[in-house]
C-alpha positions as CSV (number, residue, x, y, z in Angstrom):
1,X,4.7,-42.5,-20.0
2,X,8.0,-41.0,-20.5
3,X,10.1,-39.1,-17.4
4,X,12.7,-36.5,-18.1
5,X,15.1,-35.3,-16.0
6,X,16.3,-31.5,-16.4
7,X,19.3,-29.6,-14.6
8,X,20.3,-26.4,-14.6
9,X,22.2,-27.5,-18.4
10,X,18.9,-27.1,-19.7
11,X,17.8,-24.4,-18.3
12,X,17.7,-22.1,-14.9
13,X,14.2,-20.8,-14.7
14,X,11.1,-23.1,-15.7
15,X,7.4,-23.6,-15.7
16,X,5.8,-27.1,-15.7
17,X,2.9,-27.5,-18.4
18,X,0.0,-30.4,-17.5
19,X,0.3,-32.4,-20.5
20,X,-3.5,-33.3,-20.6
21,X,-4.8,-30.0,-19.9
22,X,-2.0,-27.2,-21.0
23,X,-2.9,-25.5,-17.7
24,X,0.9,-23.9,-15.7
25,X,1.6,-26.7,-12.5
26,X,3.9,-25.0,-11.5
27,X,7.0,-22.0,-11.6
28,X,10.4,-23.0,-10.5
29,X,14.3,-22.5,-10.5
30,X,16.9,-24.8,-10.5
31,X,20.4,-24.4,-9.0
32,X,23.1,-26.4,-9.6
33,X,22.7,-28.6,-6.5
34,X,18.8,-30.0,-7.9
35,X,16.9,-31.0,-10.4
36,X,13.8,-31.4,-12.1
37,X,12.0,-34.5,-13.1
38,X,8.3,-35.0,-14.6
39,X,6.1,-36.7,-17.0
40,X,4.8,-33.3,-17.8
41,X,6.0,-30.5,-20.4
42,X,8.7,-28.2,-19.5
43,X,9.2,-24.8,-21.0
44,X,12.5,-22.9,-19.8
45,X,12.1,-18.9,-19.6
46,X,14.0,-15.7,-18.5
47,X,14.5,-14.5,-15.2
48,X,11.9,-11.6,-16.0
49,X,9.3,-13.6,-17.4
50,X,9.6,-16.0,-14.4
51,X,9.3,-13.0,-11.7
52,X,6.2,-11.9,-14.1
53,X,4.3,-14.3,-14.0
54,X,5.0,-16.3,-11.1
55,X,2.6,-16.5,-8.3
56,X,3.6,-13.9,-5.8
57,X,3.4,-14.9,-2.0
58,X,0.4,-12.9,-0.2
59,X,2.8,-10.8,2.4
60,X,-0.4,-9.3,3.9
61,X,-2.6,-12.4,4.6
62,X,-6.4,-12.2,6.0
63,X,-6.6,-12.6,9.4
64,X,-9.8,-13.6,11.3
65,X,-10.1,-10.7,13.8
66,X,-12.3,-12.6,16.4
């Protein structure tokens, strides 16, 4: 099992790829101050496909109203 480390040389915006399944872990940036290090694929992208398809935060969340 081979890691990789990526910085910001490689790339500012990212999505992590499950290597057994293909399914998106996860959506990320990197700054200068971090990095990024996995056993899984990496595929850098632009800003506007990262703030496309990104999960968006739910800013109106359900409430129970008990």
């Amino acid at each position: 099992m081979e890691v990789k480390t990526y910085t910001m040389a490689d790339g500012q915006y990212f999505k992590v790829i499950n290597k057994s399944t293909g399914s998106v872990i996860i959506y990320g940036e990197l700054t200068e101050s971090n990095q990024l290090v996995t056993i899984h694929n990496v595929e850098f992208i632009s800003e506007e496909q990262y703030e496309t398809e990104r999960p968006k935060p739910d800013l109106y969340p359900i409430t129970n109203q008990n």
